[in-house]
Backbone as numpy.savetxt, mean C-alpha at the origin, in Angstrom:
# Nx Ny Nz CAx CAy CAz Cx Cy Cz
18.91 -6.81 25.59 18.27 -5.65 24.99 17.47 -4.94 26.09
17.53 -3.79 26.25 17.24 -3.06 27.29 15.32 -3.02 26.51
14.48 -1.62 27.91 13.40 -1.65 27.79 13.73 -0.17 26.60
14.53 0.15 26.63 14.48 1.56 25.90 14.67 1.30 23.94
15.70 0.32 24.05 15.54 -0.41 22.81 14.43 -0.96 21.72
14.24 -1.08 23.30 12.65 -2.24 22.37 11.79 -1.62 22.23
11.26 -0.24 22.51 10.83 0.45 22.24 10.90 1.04 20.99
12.33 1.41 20.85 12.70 2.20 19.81 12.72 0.96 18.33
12.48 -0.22 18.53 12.24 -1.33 17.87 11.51 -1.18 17.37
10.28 -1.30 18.31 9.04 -1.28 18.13 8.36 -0.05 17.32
9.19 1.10 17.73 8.66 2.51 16.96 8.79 2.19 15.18
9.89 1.91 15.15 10.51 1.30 13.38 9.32 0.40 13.31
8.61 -0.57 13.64 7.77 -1.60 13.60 7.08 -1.03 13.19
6.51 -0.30 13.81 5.21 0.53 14.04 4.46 1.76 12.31
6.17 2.54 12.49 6.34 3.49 11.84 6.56 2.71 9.77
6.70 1.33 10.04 7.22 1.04 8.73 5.77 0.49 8.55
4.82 -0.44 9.14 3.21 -0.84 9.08 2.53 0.34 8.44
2.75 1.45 8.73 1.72 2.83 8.84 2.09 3.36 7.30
3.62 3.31 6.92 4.38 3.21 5.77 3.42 2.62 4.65
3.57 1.48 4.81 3.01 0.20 4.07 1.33 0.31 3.30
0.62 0.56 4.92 -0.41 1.01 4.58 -0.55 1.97 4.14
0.31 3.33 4.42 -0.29 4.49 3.36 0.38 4.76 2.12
1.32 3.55 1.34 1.72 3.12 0.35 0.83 2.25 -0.38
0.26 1.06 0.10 -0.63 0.88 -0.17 -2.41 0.76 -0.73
-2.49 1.92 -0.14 -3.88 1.73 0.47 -4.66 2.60 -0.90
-3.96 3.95 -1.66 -4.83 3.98 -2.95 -4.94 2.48 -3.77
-4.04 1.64 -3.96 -4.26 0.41 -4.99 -5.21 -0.18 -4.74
-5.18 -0.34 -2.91 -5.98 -1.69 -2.34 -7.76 -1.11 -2.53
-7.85 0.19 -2.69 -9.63 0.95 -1.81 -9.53 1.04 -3.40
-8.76 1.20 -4.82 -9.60 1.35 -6.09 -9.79 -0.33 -6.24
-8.76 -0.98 -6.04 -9.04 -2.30 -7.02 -10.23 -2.82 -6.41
-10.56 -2.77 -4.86 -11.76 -3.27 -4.21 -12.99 -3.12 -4.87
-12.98 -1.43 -5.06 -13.84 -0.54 -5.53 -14.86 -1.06 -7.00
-13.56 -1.27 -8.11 -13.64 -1.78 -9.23 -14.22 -3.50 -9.13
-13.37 -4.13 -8.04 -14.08 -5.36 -8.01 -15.19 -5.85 -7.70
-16.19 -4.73 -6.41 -16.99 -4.69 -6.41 -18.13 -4.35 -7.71
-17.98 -3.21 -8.50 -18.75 -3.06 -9.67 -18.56 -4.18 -10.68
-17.49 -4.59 -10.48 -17.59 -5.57 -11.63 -18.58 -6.90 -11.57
-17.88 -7.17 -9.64 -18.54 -8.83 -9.36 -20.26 -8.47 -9.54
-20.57 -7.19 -9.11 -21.91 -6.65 -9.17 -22.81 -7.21 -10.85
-21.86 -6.66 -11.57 -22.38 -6.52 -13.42 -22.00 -7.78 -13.47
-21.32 -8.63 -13.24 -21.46 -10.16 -13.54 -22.40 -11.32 -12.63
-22.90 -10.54 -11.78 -24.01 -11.24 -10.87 -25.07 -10.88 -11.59
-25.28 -9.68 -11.94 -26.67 -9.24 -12.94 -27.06 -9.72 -14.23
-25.66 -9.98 -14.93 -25.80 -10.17 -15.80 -25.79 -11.77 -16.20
-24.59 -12.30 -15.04 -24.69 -13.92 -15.22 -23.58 -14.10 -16.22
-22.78 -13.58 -16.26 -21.84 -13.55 -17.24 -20.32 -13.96 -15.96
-19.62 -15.13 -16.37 -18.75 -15.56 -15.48 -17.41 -15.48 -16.10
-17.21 -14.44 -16.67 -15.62 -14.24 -17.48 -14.75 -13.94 -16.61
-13.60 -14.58 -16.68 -12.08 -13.99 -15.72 -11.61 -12.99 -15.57
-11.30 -13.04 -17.70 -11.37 -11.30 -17.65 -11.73 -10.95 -17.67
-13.07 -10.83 -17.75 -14.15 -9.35 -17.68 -13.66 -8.36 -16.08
-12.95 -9.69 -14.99 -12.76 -8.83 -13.85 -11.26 -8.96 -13.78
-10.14 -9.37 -14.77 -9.00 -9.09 -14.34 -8.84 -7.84 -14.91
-9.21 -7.39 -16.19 -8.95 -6.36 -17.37 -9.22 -5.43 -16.30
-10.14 -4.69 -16.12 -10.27 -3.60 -15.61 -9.72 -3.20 -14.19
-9.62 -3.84 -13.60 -8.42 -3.81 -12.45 -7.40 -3.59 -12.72
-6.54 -4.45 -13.59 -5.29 -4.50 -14.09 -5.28 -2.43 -14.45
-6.07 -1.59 -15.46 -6.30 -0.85 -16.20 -6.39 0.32 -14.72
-7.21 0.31 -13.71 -7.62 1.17 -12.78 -6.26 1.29 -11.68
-5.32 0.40 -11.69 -3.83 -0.02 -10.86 -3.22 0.59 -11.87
-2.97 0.91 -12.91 -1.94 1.58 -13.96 -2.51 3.10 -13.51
-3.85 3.40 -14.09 -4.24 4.95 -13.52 -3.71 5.25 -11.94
-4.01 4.15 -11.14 -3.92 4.60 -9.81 -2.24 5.16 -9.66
-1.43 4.28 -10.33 0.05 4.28 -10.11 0.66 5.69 -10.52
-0.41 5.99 -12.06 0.41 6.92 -13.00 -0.38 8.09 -11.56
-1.34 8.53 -11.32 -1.98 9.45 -10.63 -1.37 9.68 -9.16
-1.15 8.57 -8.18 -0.66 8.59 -7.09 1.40 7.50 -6.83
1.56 7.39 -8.26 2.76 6.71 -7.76 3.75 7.76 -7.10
3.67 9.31 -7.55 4.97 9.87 -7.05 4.48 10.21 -5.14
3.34 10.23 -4.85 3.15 10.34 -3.35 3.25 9.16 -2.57
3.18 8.14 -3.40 3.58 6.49 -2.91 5.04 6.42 -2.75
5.64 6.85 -3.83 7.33 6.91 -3.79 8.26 7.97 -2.84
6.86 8.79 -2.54 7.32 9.43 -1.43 7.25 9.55 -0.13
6.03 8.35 -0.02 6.16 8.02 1.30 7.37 7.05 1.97
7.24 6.31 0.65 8.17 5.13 0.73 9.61 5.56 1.25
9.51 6.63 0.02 11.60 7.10 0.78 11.64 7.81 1.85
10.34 8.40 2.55 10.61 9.83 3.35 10.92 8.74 4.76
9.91 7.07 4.84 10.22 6.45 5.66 12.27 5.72 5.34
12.06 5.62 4.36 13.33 4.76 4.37 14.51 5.87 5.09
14.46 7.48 4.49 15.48 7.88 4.95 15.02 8.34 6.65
14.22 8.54 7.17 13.89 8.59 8.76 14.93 7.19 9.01
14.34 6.25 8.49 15.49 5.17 9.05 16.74 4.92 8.67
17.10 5.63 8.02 18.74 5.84 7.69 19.08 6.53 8.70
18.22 7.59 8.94 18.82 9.58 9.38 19.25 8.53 11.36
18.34 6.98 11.68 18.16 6.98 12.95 19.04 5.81 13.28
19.64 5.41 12.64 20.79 4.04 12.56 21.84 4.77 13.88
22.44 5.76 13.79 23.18 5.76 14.71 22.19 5.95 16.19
21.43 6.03 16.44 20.73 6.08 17.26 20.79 4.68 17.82
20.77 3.83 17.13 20.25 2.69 17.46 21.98 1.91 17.98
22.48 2.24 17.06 23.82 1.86 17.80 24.44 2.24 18.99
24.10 3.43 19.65 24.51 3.75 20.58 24.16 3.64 22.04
């Protein structure tokens, strides 16, 4: 494998991480968000329920999905087809 390859390896590496994370990253910064207020109101309150902190997470990941799933689904494919559009690239 040449140095020019591995580069272009590495770019897909690179380019699919950045993907991931900005597919990710509304779910990960609300559910945090929510888990923080919650672990907060059950430290105050002394109240140690499971669900008191699965429910509302679960509930704030459905909003997040219905609100940001079509810019998630579009990051997702705009990377998948860059890496379709670059397959012959890579073969040659």
């Amino acid at each position: 494998m040449t140095g020019s390859e591995q580069d272009v390896l590495l770019g897909f590496a690179q380019q699919g991480l950045w993907a991931a994370a900005l597919a990710s990253a509304p779910l990960l910064v609300s559910v945090l968000a929510v888990g923080l207020v919650v672990g907060l109101f059950q430290a105050v309150t002394s109240i140690n329920e499971a669900t008191l902190s699965f429910v509302p997470k679960l509930i704030v990941v459905a909003i997040v999905l219905a609100v940001f799933g079509a810019a998630i689904l579009g990051v997702v494919a705009d990377f998948a087809r860059e890496m379709f559009a670059r397959i012959p690239e890579i073969l040659t």
